[in-house]
Structures are given as structure tokens and as C-alpha cells.
C-alpha positions in Angstrom: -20.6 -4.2 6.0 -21.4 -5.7 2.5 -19.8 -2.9 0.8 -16.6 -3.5 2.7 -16.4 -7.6 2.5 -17.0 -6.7 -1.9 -14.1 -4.9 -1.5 -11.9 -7.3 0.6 -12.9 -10.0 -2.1 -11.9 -8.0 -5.0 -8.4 -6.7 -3.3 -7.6 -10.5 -2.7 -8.3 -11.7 -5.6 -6.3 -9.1 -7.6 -3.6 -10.0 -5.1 -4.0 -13.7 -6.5 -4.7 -12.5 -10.3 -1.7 -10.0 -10.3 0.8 -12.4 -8.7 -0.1 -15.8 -9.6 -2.1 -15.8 -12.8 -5.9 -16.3 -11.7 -8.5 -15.6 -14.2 -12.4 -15.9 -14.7 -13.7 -18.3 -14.3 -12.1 -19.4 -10.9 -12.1 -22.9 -10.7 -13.8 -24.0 -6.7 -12.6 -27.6 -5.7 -15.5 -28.3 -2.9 -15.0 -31.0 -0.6 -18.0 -32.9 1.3 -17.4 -30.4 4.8 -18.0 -27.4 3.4 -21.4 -29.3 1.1 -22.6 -29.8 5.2 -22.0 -26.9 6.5 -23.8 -25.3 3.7 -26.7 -27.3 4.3 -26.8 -26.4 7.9 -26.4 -23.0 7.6 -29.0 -22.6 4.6 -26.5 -21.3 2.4 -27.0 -21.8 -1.8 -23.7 -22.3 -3.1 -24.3 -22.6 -6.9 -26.7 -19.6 -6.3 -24.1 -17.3 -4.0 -20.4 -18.1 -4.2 -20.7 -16.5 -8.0 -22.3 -13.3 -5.9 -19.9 -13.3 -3.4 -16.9 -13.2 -5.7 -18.2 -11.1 -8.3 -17.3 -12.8 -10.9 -17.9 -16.2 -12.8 -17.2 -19.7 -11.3 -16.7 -23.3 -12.1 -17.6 -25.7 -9.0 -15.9 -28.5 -8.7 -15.3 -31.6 -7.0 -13.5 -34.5 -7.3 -14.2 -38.9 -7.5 -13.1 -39.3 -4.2 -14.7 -36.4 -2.2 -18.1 -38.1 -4.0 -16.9 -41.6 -2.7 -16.0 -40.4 0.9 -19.8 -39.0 1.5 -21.4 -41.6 0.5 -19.4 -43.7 2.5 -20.5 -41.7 5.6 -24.3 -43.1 5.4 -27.3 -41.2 5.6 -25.9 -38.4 8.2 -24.0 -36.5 5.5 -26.9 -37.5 2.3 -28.1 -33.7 2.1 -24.3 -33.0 1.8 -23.9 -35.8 -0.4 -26.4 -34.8 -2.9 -25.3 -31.3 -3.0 -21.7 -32.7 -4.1 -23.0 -34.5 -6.9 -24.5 -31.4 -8.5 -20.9 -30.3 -9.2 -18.8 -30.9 -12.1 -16.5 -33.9 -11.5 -12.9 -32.9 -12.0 -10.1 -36.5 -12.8 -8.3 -36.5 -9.9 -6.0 -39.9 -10.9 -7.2 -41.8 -8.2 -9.6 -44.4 -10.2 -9.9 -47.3 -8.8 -7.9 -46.6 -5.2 -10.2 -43.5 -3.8 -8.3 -42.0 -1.2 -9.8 -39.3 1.5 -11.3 -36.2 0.4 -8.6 -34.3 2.2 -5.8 -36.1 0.6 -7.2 -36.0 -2.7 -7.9 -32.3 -2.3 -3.9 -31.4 -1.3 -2.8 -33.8 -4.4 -5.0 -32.0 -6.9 -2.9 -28.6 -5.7 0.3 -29.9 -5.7 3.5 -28.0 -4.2 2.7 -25.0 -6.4 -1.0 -25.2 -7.3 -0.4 -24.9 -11.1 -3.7 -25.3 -12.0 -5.0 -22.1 -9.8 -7.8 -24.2 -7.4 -9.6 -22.5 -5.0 -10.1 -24.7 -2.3 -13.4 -24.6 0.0 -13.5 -26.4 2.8 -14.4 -26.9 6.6 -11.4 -29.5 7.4 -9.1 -27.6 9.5 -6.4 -30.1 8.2 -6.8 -29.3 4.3 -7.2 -25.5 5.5 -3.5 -25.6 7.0 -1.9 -27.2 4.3 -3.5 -24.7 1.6 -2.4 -22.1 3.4 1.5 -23.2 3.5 0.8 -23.8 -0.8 1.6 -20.2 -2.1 -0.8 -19.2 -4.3 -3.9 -20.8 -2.8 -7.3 -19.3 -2.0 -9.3 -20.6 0.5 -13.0 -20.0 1.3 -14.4 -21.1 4.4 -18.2 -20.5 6.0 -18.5 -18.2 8.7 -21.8 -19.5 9.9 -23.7 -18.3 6.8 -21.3 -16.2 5.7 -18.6 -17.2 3.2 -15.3 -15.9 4.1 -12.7 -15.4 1.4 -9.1 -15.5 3.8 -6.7 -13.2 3.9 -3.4 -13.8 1.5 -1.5 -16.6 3.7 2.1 -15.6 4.6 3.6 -18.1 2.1 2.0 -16.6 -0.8 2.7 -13.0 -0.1 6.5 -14.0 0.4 6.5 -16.0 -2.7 4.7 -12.9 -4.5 7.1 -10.4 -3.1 10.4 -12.5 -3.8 9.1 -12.6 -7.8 8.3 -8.6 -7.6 11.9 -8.1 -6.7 13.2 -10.3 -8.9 11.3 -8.6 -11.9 12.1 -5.0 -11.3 15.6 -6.3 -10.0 18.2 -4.7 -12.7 21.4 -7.3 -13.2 24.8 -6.7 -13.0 25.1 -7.0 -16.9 22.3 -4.4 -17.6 24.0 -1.9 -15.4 27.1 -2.1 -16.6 25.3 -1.7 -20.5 24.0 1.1 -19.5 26.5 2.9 -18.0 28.9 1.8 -21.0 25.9 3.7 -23.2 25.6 6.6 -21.1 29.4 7.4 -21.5 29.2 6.6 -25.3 26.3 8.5 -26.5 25.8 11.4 -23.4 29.2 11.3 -22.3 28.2 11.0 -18.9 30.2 8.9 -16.5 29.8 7.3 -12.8 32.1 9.8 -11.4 30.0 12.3 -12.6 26.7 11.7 -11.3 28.3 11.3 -7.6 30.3 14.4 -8.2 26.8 16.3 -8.9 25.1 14.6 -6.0 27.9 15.3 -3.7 27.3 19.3 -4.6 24.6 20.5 -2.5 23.4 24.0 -2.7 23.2 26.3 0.5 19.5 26.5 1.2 17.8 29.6 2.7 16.0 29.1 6.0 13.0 27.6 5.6 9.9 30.8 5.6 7.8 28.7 7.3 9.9 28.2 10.2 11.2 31.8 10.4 9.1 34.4 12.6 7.7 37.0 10.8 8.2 40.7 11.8 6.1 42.8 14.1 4.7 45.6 12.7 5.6 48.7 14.9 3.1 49.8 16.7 1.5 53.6 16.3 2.2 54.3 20.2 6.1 53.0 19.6 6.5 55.6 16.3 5.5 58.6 18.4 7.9 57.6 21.1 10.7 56.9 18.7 9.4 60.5 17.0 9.8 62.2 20.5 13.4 60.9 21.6 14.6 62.1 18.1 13.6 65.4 18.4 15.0 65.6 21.8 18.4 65.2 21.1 18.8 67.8 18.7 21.0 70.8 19.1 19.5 73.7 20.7 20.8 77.3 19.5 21.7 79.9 22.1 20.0 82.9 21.6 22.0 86.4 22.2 20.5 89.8 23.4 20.7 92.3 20.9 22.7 94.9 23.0 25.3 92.5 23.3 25.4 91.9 19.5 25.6 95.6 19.5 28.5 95.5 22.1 30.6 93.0 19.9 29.8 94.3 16.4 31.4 98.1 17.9 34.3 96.5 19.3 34.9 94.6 16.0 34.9 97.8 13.9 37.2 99.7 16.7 39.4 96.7 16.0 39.1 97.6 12.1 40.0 101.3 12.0 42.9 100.5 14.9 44.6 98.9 12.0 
């Protein structure tokens, strides 16, 4: 099972790193509800988050996700003091902290720029990432972290810009057709003449039936009814030979 979770963690982050920029370290913006379920499950994120993605990390949270814990009182303080251990990332909000949520979906923008992934437990913030393209989110699966699948938005988005790069304009076809008529001498007309002449092809041997041998039993049949329809020669006694050979020479000395 942990052979094949590596390898869905590695095909989605190439999916993010071939269509969208990502790059070591990946920058984790972690909100207070993903600090508490941590806590509850036993999981250590500094210590596993750079083991479950394979690769280095920079955890990150923000003012007002720092501000919104402590605000909660002493029923979210383990979660609170596993929030402060992160790096504090500016989130513009000084001075009028807004939820951790809100901040969160500000700090990603309509395109997330600045390639955040974003781990959370608020089924809100999850939903909105998800309709961001470009956005990874990590959730906790009880105590195992659960990179999710590419959302819907982001593989349209990464599809629409694949097209668009291996898309040839207008402009370059017509170049290159002007090219292949100046320097090969090779014309449109051509080409769809060429493809319009198709060869006859043979039957295909692998769908033919191959031949039966003849069998030894069929031969000596065949053998038989040839040698029975040969002429037979009539054999003559020899006094009639006799007979006709005197009466030929008669005939002779008569004339």
C-alpha cells in the first residue's frame, strides 16, 4: 500500500510541476484544523509531510490562522502551539485579522501565483481550492495524509495550455507550406494526391486458411483412379494375324 500512495504522490505532483510550475521546496500554508487533527490522530507534521511527499518543504502559516487559535481558548492550545512552530508567512491583514479560512483563499488568489499547497480540514477552504486551478490540497485521512487527486479545474486549465502550445497557427502553416513549395517543390495538392493513392493490399496471411496437406490414403486413391482410366490394348490371336498378313500379300501380287 505504501509503495502505491509514493507513487500517487509523485504522479500528482509532476502533474502540478509539469503544468503549473511547482518546484522544491513546496511551500504548505497550514491552517489551525488540520494543526488539531494532527494532534488527535498523533501525526508529526514537521517530521512526516517531508516523508510523505518526498521531497523538501517549507511549512507555513499565516498572522491570522495564529490569531483565530488562540482566540478559540484552551480547547484548540495543543493545536495552537503546533501552529506557532511554523514559519509565519505576511498575509496583509495587520491590524484587521480576518478568519483563517478567508485568509487562507486570499493568500491563493484566483490563480495561486505563488504555488501554495494548502492543508486543511475546513470543508469550506477545501472546496474553494479545489475550484483554484493549480492548487494542491492535503487533507488527514485519520492518520494518514492524503495528497487529492488533480481537481477538475486544474486538469481543464492544464489541458487548454497543452493545446494551445503544440497548437500550430494559421501563419506558421501557411510559412511552411510557402517553404515546402520553395525549397522541396512540394505542394498541398500533392500530398493529398499521394494520400488519395492507396495500393491494393494482399489478403491478410493471418486471416487466410492455410492448405491441407493431402493425406497418404487420398494419394493412393487419386494413384488408383488414374491408372484406371487408361486405354487398354486389344490383344489379337496370332492365327488371325496370320489370316490378315496372307490376304494383304494376295492383295500385293493381284496388282
Amino acid at each position: 500500500m505504501k509503495i502505491s500512495r509514493h507513487k500517487k504522490v509523485h504522479r500528482y505532483l509532476s502533474f502540478y510541476s509539469n503544468n503549473y510550475g511547482f518546484r522544491q521546496p513546496y511551500q504548505v500554508l497550514i491552517d489551525g484544523t488540520f494543526c488539531y487533527a494532527a494532534l488527535k490522530n498523533k501525526f508529526n507534521i514537521k517530521e512526516h509531510m517531508p516523508k510523505y511527499l518526498d521531497a523538501e518543504v517549507k511549512l507555513l502559516t499565516t498572522p491570522c490562522v495564529i490569531i483565530e487559535t488562540e482566540s478559540l481558548g484552551h480547547t484548540v492550545f495543543g493545536a495552537m502551539i503546533i501552529v506557532k512552530q511554523f514559519a509565519i508567512h505576511r498575509c496583509g491583514h495587520t491590524g484587521k485579522p480576518v478568519p483563517g479560512s478567508v485568509c487562507l483563499k486570499s493568500m491563493l488568489g484566483s490563480e495561486n501565483s505563488s504555488r501554495y499547497i494548502i492543508a486543511t480540514q475546513d470543508r469550506e477552504l477545501q472546496r474553494a481550492a479545489r475550484e483554484i486551478p493549480g492548487t494542491p490540497l492535503i487533507y488527514l485521512h485519520q492518520k494518514a495524509p492524503t495528497l487529492e487527486h488533480p481537481s477538475a479545474a486544474s486538469e481543464r486549465i492544464a489541458q487548454i495550455q497543452n493545446q494551445a502550445k503544440f497548437h500550430v497557427s494559421k501563419e506558421a502553416g501557411n510559412l511552411l507550406t510557402s517553404l515546402k513549395k520553395q525549397k522541396l517543390g512540394i505542394s498541398t495538392t500533392d500530398t493529398q494526391e499521394q494520400r488519395k493513392k492507396k495500393k491494393n493490399k494482399g489478403p491478410n496471411p493471418l486471416s487466410c486458411k492455410k492448405k491441407k496437406k493431402k493425406s497418404s490414403v487420398e494419394t493412393v486413391k487419386q494413384g488408383v483412379i488414374k491408372k484406371s482410366r487408361k486405354r487398354k490394348r486389344v490383344k489379337v490371336a496370332e492365327h488371325v494375324k496370320e489370316h490378315l498378313i496372307n490376304k494383304a500379300k494376295e492383295h500385293c501380287n493381284t496388282n
